[in-house]
N, C-alpha and C positions, 0 to 999 in steps of 0.2 A: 195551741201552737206547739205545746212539747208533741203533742201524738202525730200532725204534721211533718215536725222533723225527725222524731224517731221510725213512721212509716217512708221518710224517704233515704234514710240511712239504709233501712232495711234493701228496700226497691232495687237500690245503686251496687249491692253486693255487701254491705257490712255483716257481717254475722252476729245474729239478734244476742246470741251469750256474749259479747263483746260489751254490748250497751247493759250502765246499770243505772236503774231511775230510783231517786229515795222520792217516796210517796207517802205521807202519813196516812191518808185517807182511804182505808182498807179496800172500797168498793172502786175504786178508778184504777189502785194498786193492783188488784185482782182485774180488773181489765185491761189492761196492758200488759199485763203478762198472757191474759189468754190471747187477745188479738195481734201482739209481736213476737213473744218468746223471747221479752227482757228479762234481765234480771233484775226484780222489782222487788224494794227494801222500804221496809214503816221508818227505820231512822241508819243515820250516818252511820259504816264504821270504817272499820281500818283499808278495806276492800277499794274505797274510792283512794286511794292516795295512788295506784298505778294508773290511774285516769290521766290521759294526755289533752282530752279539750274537758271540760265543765260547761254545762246551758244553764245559766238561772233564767226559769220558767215559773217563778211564781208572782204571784199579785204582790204588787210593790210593798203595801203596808207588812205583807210578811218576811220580808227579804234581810229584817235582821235577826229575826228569829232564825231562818233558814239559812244564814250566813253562822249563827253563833254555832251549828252544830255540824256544817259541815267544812267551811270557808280553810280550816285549820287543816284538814286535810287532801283540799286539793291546791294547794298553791304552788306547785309547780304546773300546772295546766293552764293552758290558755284557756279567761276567761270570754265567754259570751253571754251576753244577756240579749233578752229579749221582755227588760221590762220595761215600762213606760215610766217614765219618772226617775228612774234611778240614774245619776251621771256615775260617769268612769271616777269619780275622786271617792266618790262613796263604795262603790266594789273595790276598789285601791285597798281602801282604808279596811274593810271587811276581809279583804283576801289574802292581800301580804304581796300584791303582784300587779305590776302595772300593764302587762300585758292582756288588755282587755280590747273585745271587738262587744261596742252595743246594735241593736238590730232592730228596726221598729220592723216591723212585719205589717200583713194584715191578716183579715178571714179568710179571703180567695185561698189562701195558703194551704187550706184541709182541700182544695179540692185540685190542687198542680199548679193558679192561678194567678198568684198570690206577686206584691209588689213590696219589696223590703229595702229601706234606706240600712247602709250600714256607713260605721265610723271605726276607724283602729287607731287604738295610741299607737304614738312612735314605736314602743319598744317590740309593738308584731312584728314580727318578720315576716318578707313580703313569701314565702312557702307558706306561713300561717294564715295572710290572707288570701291564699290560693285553697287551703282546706277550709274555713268559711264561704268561700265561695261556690264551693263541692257541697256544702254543706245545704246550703238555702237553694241548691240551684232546683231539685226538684219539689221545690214550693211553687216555682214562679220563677220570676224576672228579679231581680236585685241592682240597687245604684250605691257606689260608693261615696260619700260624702266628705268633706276638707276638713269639718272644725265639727266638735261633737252640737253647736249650739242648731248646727243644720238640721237636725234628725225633729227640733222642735216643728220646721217646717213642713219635712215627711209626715211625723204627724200626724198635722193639718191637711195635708195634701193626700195621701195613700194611706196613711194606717188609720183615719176617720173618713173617708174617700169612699170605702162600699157602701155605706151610712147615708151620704149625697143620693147615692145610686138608687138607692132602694128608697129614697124619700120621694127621687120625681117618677121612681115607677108608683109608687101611693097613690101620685095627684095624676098619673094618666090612667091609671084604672079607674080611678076615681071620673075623671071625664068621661072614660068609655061608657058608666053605666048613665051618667046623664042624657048622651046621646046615644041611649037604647041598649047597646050590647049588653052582655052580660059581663060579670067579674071574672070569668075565666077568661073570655074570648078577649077581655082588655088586659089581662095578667101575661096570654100569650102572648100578642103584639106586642105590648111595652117589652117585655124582655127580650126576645128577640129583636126589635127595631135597634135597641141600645145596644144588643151584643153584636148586632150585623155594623151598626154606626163606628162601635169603637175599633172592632176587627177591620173594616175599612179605612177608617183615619190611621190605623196603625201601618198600615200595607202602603199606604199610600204616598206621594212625595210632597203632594201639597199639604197644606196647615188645613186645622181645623177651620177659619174663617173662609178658607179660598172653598171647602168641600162644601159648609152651608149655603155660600156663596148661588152655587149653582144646583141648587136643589129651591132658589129662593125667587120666584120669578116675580117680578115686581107687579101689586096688584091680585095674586095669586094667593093662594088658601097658608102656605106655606109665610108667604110676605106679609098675612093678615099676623098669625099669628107671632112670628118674631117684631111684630112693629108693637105690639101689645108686650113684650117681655121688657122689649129697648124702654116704652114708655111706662112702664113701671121698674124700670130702673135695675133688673133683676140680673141683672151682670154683676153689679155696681155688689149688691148684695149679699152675693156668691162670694166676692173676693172678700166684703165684709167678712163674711161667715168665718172663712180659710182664717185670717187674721187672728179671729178670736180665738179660733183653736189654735193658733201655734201661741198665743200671749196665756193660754191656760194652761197649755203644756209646759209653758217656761215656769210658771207658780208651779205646778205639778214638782217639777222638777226641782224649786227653791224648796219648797214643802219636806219634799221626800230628803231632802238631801241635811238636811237638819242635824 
């Protein structure tokens, strides 16, 4: 996700010596500097304290480690995270600065696609969430959210969401070879059908129900098989699912915030 929004700073006109990324990990450090022309550092120093935004981009369990070495020098910078788990009281407490915007993001995001829930404490100033919104904008699509406990929901919904996607292209490749095709020729249908389905429901003014609505003639190969979904409940299921993940992301979040 950092290389995401560091290739879209770039894209947008930032000048790559502007951006400085502390990277421990020699070999990824060394590629980001060849593939943007960062200025890419193994650890913190003095250098980050003219930094005006901060991205914490790391896996949550290391965020206090990566907070102890650098958190002391950027706190005058509005914070952004983009981790999963971590709440705004925790970076508070880490940073010295209440001024944080969190971001759930997802994958689509490396490729322009991307859907990001975002939250800002009070103390952002709405200019700051105008540069966050610069920020994410050539990822994808972005929604702002009211209370941080929402973003458990995004989660659920978008940042585990291409996860859904990629699970019912699985089970229609998986049918294609049943009835004869091949894994390619069911790899390319499914992904296209769902990328022609959703770009249509997106464009479109009706709902998702009114569009299957009329693709569903009753009696009809289409009608056979959504009567087979309804009667195994698989709606019902789906919402299940979404639930679970936002009630996991809440412990996530209890967990992490310890």
């Amino acid at each position: 996700m950092a290389s995401a929004l560091i290739g879209g700073l770039v894209q947008t006109g930032t000048p790559a010596g502007l951006i400085r990324v502390v990277e421990p990990h020699g070999p990824q450090r060394q590629a980001l500097q060849a593939r943007f022309g960062v200025q890419a550092q193994a650890v913190a120093d003095e250098g980050l304290s003219a930094a005006g935004m901060v991205v914490w981009a790391v896996k949550p369990q290391l965020f206090r480690d990566a907070a102890a070495t650098c958190a002391g020098l950027v706190r005058g910078a509005l914070q952004i995270s983009v981790m999963a788990g971590i709440r705004c009281a925790t970076i508070e407490a880490a940073s010295g600065t209440a001024r944080i915007v969190r971001a759930m993001p997802n994958t689509p995001a490396l490729i322009g696609q991307g859907m990001a829930g975002l939250y800002a404490r009070p103390a952002v100033a709405p200019a700051e969430r105008e540069r966050v919104d610069r920020l994410f904008a050539p990822t994808g699509r972005s929604v702002w959210v009211a209370e941080e406990a929402d973003l458990d929901a995004v989660t659920a919904l978008s940042g585990s969401g291409p996860a859904y996607g990629f699970y019912l292209i699985e089970a229609m490749v998986e049918a294609a070879q049943r009835m004869g095709l091949s894994a390619e020729q069911g790899r390319e249908m499914a992904i296209q059908t769902l990328l022609g389905a959703s770009m249509l429901a997106q464009q479109s003014a009706q709902s998702p129900a009114e569009l299957r609505a009329q693709v569903t003639s009753k009696g009809g190969t289409t009608h056979a098989a959504i009567s087979h979904l309804e009667a195994q409940a698989v709606k019902e299921t789906i919402v299940q699912a979404l639930l679970a993940a936002q009630a996991r992301s809440r412990e996530l979040g209890d967990e992490f915030g310890r």
